[in-house]
N, CA, C and O of each residue as an XYZ file, in Angstrom:
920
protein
N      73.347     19.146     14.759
C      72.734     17.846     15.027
C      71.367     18.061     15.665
O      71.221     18.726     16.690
N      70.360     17.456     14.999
C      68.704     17.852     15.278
C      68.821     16.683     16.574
O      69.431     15.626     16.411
N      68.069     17.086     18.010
C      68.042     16.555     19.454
C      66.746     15.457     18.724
O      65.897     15.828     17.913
N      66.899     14.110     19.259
C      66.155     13.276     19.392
C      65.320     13.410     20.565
O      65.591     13.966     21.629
N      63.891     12.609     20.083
C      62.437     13.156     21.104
C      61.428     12.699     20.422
O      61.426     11.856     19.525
N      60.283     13.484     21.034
C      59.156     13.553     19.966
C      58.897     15.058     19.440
O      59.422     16.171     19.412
N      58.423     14.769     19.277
C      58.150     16.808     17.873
C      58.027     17.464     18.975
O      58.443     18.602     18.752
N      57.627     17.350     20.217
C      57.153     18.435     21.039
C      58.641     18.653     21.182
O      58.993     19.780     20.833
N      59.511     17.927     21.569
C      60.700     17.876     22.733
C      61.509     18.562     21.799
O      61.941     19.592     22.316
N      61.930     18.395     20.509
C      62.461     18.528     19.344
C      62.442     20.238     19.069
O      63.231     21.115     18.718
N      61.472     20.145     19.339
C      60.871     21.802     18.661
C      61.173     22.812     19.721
O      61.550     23.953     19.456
N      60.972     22.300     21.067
C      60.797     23.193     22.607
C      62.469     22.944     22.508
O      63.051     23.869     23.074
N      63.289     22.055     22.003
C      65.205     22.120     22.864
C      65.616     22.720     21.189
O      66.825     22.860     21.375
N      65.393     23.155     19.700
C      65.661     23.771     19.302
C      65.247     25.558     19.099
O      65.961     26.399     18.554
N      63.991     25.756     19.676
C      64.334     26.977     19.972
C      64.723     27.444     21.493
O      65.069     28.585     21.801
N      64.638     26.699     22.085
C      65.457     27.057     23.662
C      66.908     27.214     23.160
O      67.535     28.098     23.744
N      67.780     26.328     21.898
C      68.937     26.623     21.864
C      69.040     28.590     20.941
O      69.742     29.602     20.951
N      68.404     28.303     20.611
C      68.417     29.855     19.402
C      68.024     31.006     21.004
O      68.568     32.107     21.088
N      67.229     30.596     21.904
C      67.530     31.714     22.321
C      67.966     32.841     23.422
O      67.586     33.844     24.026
N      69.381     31.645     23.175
C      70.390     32.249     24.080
C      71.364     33.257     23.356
O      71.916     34.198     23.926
N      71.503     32.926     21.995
C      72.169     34.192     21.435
C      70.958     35.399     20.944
O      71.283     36.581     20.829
N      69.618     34.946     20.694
C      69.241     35.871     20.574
C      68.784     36.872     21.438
O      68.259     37.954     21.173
N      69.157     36.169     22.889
C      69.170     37.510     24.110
C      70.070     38.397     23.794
O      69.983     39.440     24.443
N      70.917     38.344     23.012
C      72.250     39.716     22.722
C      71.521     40.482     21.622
O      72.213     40.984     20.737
N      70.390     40.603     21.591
C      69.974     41.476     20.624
C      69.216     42.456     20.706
O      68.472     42.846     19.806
N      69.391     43.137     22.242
C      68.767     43.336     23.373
C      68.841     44.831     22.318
O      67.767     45.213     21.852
N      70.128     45.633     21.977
C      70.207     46.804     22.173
C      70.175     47.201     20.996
O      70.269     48.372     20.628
N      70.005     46.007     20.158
C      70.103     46.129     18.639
C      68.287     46.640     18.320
O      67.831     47.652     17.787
N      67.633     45.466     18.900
C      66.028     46.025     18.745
C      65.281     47.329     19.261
O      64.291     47.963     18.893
N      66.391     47.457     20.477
C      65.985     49.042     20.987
C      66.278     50.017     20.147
O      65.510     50.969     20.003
N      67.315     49.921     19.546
C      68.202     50.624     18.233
C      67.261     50.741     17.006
O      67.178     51.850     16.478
N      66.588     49.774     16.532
C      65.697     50.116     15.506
C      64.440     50.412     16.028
O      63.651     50.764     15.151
N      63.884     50.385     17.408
C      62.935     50.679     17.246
C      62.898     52.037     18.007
O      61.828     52.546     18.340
N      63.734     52.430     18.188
C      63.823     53.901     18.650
C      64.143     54.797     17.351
O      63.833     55.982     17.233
N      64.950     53.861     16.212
C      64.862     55.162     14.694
C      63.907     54.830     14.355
O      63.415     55.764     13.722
N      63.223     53.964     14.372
C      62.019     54.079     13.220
C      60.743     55.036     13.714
O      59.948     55.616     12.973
N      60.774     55.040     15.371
C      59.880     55.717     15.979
C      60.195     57.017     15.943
O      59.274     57.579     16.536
N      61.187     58.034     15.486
C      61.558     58.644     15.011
C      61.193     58.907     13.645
O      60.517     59.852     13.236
N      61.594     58.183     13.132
C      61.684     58.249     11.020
C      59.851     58.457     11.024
O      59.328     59.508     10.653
N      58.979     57.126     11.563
C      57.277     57.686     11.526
C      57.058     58.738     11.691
O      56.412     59.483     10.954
N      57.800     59.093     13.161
C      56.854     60.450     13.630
C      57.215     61.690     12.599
O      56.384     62.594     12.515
N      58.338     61.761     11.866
C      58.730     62.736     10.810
C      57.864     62.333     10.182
O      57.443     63.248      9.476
N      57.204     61.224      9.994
C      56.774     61.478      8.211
C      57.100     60.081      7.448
O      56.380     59.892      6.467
N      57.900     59.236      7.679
C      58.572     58.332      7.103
C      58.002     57.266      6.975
O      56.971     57.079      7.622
N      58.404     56.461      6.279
C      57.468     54.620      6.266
C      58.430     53.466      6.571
O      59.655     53.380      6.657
N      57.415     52.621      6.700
C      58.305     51.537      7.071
C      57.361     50.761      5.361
O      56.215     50.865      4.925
N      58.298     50.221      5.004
C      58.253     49.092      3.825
C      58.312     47.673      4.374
O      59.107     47.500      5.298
N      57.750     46.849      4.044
C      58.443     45.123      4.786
C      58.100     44.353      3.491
O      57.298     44.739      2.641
N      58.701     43.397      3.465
C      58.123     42.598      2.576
C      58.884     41.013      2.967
O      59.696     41.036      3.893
N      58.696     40.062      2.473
C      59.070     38.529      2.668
C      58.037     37.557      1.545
O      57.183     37.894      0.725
N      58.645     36.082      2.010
C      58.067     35.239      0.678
C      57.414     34.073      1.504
O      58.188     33.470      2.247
N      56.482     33.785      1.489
C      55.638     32.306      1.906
C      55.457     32.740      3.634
O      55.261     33.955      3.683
N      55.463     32.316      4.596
C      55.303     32.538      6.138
C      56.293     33.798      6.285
O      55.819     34.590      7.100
N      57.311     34.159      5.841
C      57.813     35.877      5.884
C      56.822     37.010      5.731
O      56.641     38.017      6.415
N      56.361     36.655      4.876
C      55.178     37.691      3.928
C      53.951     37.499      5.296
O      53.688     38.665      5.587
N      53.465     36.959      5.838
C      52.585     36.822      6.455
C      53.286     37.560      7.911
O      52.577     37.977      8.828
N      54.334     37.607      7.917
C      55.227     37.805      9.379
C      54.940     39.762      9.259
O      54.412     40.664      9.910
N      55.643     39.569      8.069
C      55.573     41.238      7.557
C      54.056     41.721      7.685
O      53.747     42.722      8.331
N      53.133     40.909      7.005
C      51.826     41.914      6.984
C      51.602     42.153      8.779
O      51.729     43.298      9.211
N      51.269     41.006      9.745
C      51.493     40.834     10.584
C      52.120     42.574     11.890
O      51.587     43.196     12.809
N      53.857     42.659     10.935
C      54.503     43.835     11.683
C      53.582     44.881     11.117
O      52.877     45.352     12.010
N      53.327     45.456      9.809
C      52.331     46.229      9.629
C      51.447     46.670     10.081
O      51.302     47.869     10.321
N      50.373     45.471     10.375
C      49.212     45.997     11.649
C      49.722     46.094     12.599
O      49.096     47.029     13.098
N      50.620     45.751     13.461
C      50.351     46.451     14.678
C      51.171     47.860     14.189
O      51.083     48.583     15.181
N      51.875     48.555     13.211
C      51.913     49.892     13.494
C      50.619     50.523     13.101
O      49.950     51.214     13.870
N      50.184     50.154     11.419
C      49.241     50.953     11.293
C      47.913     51.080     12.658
O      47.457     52.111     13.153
N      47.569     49.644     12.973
C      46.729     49.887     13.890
C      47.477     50.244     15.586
O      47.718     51.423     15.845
N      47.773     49.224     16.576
C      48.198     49.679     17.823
C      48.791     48.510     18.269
O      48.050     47.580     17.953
N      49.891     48.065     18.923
C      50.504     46.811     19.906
C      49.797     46.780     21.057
O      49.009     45.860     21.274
N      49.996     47.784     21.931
C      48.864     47.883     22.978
C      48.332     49.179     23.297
O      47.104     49.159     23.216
N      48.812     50.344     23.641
C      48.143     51.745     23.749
C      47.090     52.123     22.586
O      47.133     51.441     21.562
N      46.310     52.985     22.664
C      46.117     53.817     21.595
C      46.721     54.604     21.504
O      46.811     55.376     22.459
N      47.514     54.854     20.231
C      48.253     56.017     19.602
C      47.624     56.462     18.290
O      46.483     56.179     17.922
N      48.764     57.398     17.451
C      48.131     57.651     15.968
C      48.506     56.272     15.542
O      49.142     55.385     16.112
N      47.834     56.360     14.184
C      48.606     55.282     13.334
C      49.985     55.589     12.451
O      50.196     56.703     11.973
N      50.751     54.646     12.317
C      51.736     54.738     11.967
C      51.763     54.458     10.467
O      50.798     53.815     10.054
N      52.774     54.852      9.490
C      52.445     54.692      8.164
C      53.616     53.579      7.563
O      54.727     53.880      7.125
N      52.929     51.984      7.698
C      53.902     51.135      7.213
C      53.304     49.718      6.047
O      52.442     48.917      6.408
N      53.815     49.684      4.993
C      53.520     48.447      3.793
C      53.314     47.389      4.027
O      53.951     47.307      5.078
N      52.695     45.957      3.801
C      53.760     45.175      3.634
C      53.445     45.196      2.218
O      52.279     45.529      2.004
N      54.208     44.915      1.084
C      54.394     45.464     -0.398
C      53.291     43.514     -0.767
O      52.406     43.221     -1.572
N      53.868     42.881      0.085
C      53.208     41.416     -0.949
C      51.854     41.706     -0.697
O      51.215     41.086     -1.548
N      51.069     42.349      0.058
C      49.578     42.558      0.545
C      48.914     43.334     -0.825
O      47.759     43.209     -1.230
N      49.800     44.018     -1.303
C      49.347     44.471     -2.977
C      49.451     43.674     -4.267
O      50.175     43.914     -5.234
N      48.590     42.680     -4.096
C      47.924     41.758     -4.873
C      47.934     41.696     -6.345
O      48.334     40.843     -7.137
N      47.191     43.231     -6.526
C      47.363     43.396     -8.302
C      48.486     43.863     -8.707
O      49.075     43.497     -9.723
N      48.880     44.785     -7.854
C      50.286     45.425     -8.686
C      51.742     44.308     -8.543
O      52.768     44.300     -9.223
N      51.335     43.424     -7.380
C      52.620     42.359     -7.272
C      52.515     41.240     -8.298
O      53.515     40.672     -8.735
N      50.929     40.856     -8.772
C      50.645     40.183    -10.046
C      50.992     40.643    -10.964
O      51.570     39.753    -11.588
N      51.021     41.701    -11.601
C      51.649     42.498    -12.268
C      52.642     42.787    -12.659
O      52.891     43.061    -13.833
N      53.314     42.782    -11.848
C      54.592     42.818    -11.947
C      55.272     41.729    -11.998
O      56.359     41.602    -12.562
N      54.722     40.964    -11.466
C      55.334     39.319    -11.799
C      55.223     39.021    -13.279
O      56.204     39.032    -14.022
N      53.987     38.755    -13.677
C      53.562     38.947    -15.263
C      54.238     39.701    -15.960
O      54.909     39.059    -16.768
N      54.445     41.338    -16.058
C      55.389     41.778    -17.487
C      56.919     42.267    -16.926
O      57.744     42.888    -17.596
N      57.039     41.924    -15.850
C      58.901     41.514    -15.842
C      59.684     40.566    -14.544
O      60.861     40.545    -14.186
N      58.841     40.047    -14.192
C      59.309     38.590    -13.763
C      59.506     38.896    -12.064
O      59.697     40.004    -11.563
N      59.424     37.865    -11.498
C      59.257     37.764     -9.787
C      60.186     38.532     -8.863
O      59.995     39.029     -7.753
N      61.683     38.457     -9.979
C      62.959     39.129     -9.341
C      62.756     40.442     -8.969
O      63.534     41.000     -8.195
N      61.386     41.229     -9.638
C      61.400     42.711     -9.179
C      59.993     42.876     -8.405
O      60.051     43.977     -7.856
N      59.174     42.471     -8.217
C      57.913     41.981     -7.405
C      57.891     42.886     -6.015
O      56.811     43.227     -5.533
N      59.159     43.255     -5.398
C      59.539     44.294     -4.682
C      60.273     45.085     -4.814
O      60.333     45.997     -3.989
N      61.289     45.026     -6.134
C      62.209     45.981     -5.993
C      61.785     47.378     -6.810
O      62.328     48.470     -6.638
N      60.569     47.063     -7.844
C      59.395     47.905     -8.380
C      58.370     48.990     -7.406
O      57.935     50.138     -7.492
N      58.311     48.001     -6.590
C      57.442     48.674     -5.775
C      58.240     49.857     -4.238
O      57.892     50.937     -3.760
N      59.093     49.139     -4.021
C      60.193     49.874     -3.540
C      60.700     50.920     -4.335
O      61.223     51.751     -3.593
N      60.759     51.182     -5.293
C      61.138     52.370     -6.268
C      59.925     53.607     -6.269
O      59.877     54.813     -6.508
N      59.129     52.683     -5.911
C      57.450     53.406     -6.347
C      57.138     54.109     -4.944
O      56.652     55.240     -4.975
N      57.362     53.569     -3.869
C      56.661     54.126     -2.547
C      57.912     54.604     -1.868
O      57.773     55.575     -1.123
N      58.974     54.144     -1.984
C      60.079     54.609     -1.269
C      60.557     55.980     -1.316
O      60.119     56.839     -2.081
N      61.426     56.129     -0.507
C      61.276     58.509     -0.260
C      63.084     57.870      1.018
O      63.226     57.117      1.982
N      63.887     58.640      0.293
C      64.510     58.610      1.439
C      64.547     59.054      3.014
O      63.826     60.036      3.190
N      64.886     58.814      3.640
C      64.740     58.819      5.096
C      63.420     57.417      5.537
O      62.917     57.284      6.653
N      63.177     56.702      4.536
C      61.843     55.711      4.694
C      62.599     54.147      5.513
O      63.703     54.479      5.943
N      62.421     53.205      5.705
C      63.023     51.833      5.825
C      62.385     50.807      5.577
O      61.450     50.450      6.294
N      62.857     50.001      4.286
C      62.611     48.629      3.917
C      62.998     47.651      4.847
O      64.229     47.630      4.810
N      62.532     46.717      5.776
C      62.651     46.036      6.677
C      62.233     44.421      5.546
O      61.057     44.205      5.254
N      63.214     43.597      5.119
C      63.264     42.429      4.754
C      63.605     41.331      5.392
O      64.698     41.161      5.931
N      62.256     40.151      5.353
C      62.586     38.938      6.176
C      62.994     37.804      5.062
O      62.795     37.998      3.863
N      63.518     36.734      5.518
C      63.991     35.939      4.463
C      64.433     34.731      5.467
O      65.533     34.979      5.961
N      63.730     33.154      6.025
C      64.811     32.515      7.305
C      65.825     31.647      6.206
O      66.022     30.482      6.553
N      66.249     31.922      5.386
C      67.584     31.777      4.359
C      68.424     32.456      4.442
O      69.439     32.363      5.133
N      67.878     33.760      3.258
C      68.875     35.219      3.387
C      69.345     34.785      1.789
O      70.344     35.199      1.202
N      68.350     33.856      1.288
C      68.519     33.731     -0.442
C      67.745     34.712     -1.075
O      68.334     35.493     -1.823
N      66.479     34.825     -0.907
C      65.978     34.988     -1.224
C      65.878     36.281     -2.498
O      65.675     37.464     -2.226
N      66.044     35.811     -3.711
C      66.781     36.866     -5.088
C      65.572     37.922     -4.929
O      66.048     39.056     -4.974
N      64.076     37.943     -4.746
C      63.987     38.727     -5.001
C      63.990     39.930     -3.788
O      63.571     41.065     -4.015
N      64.332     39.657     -2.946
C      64.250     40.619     -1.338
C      65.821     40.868     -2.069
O      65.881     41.926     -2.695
N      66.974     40.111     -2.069
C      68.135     40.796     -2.573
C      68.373     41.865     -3.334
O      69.290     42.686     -3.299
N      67.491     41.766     -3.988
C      66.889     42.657     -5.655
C      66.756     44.216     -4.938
O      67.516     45.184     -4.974
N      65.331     43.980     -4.220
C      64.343     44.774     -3.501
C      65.359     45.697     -2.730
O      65.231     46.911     -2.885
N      66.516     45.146     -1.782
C      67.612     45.872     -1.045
C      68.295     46.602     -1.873
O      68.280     47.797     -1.576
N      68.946     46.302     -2.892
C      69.666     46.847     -4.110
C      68.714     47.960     -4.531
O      69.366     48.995     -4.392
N      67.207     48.335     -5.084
C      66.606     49.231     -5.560
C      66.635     50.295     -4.385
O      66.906     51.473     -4.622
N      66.358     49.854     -3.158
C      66.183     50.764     -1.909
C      67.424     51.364     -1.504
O      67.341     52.337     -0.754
N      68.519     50.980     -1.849
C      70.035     51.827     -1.190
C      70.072     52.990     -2.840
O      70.338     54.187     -2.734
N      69.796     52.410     -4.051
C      69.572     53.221     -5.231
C      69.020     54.286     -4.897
O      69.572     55.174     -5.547
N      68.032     54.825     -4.080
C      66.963     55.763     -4.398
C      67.094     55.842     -2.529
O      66.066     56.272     -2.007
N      68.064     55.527     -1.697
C      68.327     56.309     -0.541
C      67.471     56.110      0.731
O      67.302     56.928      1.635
N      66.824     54.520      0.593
C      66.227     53.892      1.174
C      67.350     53.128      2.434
O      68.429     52.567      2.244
N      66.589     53.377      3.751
C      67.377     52.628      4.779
C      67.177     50.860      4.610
O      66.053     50.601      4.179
N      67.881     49.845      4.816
C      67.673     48.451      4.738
C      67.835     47.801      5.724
O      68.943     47.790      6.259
N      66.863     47.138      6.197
C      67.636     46.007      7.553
C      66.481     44.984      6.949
O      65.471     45.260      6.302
N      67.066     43.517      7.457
C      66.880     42.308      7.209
C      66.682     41.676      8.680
O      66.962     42.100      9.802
N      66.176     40.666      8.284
C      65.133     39.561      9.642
C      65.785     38.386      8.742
O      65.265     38.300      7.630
N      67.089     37.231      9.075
C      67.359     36.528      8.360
C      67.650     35.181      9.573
O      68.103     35.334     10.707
N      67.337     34.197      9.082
C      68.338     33.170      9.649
C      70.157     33.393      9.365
O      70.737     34.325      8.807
N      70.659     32.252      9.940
C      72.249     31.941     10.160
C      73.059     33.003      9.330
O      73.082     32.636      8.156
N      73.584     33.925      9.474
C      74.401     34.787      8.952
C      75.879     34.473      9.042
O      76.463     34.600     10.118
N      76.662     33.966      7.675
C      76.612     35.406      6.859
C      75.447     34.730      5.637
O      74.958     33.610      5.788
N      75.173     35.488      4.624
C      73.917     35.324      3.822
C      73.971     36.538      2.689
O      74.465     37.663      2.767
N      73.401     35.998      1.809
C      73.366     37.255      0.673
C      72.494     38.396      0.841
O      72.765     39.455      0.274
N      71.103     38.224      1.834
C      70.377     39.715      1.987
C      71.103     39.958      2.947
O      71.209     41.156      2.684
N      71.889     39.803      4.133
C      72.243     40.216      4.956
C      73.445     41.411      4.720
O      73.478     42.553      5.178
N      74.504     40.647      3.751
C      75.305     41.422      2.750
C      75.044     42.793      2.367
O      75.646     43.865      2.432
N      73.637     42.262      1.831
C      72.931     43.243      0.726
C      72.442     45.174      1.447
O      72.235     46.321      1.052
N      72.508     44.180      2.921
C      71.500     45.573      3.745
C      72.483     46.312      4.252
O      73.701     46.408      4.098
N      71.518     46.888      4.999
C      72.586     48.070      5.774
C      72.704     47.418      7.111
O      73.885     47.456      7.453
N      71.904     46.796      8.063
C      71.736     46.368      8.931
C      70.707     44.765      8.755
O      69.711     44.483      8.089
N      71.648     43.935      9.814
C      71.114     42.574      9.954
C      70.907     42.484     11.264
O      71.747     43.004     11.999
N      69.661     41.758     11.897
C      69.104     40.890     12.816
C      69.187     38.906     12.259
O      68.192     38.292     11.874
N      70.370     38.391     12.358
C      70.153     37.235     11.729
C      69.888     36.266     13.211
O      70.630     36.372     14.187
N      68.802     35.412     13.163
C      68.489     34.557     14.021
C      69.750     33.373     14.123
O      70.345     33.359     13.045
N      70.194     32.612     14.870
C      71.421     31.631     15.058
C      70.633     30.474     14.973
O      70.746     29.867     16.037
N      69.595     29.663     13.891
C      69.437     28.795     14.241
C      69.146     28.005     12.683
O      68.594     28.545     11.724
N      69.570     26.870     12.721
C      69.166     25.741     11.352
C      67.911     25.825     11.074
O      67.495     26.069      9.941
N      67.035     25.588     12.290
C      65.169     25.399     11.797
C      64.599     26.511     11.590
O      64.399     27.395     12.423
N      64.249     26.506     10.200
C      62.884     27.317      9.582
C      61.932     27.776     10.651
O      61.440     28.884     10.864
N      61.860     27.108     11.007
C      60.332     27.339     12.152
C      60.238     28.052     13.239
O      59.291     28.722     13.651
N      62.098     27.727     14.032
C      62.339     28.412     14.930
C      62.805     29.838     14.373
O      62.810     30.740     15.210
N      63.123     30.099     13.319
C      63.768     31.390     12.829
C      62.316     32.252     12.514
O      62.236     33.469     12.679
N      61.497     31.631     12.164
C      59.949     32.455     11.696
C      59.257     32.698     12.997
O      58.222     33.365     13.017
N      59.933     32.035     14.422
C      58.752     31.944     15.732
C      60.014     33.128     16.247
O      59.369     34.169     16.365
N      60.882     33.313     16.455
C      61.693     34.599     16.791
C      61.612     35.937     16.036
O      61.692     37.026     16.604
N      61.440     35.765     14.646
C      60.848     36.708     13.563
C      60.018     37.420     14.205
O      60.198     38.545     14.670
N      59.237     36.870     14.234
C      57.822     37.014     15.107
C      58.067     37.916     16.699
O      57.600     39.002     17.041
N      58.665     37.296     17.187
C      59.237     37.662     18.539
C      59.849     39.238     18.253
O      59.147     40.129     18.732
N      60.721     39.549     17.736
C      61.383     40.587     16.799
C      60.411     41.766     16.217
O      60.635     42.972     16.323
N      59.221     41.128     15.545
C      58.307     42.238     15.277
C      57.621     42.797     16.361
O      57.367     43.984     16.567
N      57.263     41.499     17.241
C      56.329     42.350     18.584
C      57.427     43.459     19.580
O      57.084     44.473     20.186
N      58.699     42.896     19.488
C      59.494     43.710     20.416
C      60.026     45.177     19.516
O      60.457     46.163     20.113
N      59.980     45.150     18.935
C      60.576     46.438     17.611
C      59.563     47.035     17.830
O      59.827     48.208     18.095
N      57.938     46.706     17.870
C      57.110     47.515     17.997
C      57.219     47.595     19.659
O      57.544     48.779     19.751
N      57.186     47.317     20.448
C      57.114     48.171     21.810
C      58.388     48.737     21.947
O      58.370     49.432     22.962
N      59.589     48.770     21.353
C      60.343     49.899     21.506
C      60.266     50.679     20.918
O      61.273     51.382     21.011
N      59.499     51.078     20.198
C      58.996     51.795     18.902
C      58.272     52.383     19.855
O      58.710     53.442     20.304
N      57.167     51.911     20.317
C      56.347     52.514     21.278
C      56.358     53.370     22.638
O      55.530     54.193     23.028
N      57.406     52.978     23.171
C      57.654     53.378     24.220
C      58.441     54.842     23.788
O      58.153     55.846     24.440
N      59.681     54.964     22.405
C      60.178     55.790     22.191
C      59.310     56.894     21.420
O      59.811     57.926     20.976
N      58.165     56.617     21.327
C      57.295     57.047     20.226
C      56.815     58.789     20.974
O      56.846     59.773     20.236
N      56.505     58.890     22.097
C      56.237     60.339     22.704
C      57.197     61.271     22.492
O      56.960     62.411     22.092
N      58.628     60.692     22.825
C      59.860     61.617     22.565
C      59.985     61.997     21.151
O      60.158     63.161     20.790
N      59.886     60.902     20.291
C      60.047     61.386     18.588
C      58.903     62.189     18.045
O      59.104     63.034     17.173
N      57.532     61.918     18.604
C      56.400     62.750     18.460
C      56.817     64.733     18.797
O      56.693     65.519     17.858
N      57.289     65.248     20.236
C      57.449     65.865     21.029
C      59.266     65.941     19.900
O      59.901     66.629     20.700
N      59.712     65.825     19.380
C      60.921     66.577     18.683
C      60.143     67.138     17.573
O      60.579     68.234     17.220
N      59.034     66.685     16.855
C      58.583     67.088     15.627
C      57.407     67.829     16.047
O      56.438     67.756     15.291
N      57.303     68.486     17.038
C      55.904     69.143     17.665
C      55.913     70.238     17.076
O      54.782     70.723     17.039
N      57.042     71.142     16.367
C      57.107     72.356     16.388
C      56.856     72.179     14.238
O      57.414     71.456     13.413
N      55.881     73.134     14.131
C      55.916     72.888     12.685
C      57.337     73.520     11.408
O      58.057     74.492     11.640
N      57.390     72.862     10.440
C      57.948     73.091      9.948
C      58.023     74.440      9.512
O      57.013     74.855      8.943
N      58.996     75.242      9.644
C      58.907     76.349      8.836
C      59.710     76.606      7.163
O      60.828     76.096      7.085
N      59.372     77.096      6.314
C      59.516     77.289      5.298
C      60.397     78.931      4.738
O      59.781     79.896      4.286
N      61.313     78.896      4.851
C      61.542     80.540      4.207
C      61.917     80.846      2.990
O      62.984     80.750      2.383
N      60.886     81.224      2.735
C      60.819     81.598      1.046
C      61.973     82.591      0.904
O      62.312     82.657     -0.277
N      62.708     83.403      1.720
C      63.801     84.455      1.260
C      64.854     83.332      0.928
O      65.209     83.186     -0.242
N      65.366     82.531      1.937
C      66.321     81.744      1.459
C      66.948     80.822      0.182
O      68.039     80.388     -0.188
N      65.543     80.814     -0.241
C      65.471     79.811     -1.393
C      65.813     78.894     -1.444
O      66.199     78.458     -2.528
N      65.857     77.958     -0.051
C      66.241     76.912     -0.153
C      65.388     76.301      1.254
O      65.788     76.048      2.391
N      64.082     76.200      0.632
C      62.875     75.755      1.876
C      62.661     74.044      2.197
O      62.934     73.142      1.405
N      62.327     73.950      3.019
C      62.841     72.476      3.750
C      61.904     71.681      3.211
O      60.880     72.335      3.015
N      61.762     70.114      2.757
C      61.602     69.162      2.004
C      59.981     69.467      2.690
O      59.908     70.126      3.727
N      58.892     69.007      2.111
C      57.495     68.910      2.831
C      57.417     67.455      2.412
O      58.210     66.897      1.654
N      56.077     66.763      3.160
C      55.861     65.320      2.902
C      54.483     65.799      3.134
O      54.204     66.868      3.676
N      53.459     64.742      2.585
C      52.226     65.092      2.678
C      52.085     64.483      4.452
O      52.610     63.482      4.939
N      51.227     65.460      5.085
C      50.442     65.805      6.265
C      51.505     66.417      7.115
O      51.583     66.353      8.342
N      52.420     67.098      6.177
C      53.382     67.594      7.469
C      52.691     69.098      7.731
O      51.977     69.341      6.758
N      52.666     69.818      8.371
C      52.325     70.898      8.819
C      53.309     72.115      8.072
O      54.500     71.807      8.040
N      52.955     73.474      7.462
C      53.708     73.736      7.298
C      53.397     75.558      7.444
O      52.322     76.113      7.217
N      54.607     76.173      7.858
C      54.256     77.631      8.290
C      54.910     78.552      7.735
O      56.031     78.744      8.205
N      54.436     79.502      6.477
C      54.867     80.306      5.784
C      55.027     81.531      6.977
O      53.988     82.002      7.441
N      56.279     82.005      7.433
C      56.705     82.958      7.811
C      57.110     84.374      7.395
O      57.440     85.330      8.097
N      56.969     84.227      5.735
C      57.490     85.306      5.427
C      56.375     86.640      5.126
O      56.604     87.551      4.330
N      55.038     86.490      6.031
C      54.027     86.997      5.909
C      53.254     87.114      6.651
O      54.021     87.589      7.489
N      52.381     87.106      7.119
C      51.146     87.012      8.088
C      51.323     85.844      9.046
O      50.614     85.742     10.048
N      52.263     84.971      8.740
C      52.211     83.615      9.477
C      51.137     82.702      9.562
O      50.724     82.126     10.569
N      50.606     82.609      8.051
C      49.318     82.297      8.066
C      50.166     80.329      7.903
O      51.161     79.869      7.344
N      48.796     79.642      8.936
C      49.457     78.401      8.859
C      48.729     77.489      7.648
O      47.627     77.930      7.324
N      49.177     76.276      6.921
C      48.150     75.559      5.972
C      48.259     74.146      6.251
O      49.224     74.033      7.007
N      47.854     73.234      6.067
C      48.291     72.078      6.206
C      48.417     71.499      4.724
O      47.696     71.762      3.761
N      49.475     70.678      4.784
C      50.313     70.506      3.158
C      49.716     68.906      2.958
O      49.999     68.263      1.947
């Protein structure tokens, strides 16, 4: 039942109600933003994508990794997939909207990476799609959804679903969600830096030498110890 008022009163007593359950999500946001600050500092990406004010939420989480929340750090290496204009036109044009991400998720995705999908429904066919291509090819999934249960929520590996009916309030906690994911991200970000300090080594006797990603460091041991960057 929507509280009678005026729009101010309306808007200020429906997200005051959303966010009392979303204080229990205290350990859940520390939780992703302590793997992902991890998964970057290896090497890994973050993917996001969403549709109409989602899509804007996502580009949004993007900058502050690639650029900074508040410290200066490195930059971090994260999408948002709708910000690619021609290839999402494109793909809309010769096989239709339903794959608009789940194409491009096939294309940039690397396992150990995470597709992070917003949706304040959790209809949304083609983010459903997009989850389905990313568990294919060994992609991590979590979702930013309103009222759960829901079909992307289903779809992922992990849900953050907001508890509330209004659109508006589910996109203004969204929001809330990206800035806090990034300062736990941040704060965990020295420790995950400082596990990956030591370069990779490679041993060619074994024949079975450890995965490289481009800018990882890498140190042929079975020789001079001459170092290269890959």
């Amino acid at each position: 039942m929507m509280p009678t008022g005026s729009l101010l009163d309306t808007h200020l007593t429906n997200l005051a109600a959303a966010l009392v359950p979303y204080r229990r999500c205290e350990r859940q946001l520390a939780r992703w933003g302590a793997d992902l600050a991890h998964r970057l500092a290896a090497g890994g990406r973050l993917l996001v994508a969403g549709n109409g004010g989602s899509a804007a939420e996502a580009q949004h989480l993007t900058a502050e990794l690639v650029g900074k929340l508040h410290d200066d750090r490195q930059p971090l290496s994260a999408i948002a997939l709708h910000a690619e204009t021609s290839a999402l036109t494109a793909i809309a044009n010769d096989y239709g909207y339903a794959d608009v991400y789940a194409r491009q998720v096939r294309a940039h995705g690397r396992p150990g990476d995470v597709l992070l999908l917003l949706s304040t429904s959790g209809t949304s066919h083609n983010l459903v799609v997009a989850a389905q291509a990313a568990r294919d090819i060994g992609v991590t999934t979590w979702a930013l959804t309103g009222t759960a249960p829901n079909p992307l929520a289903d779809a992922c590996d992990d849900v953050l679903a907001v508890a509330s009916p209004d659109t508006q309030v589910v996109q203004e906690l969204h929001l809330v969600t990206s800035h806090l994911l990034c300062e736990y991200l941040e704060q965990e970000l020295p420790a995950a830096l400082a596990a990956v300090a030591d370069p990779v080594v490679v041993h060619a006797a074994s024949g079975t030498p450890a995965p490289v990603r481009t800018g990882v460091e890498v140190v042929l041991d079975g020789g001079a110890g001459q170092q290269v960057d890959a």
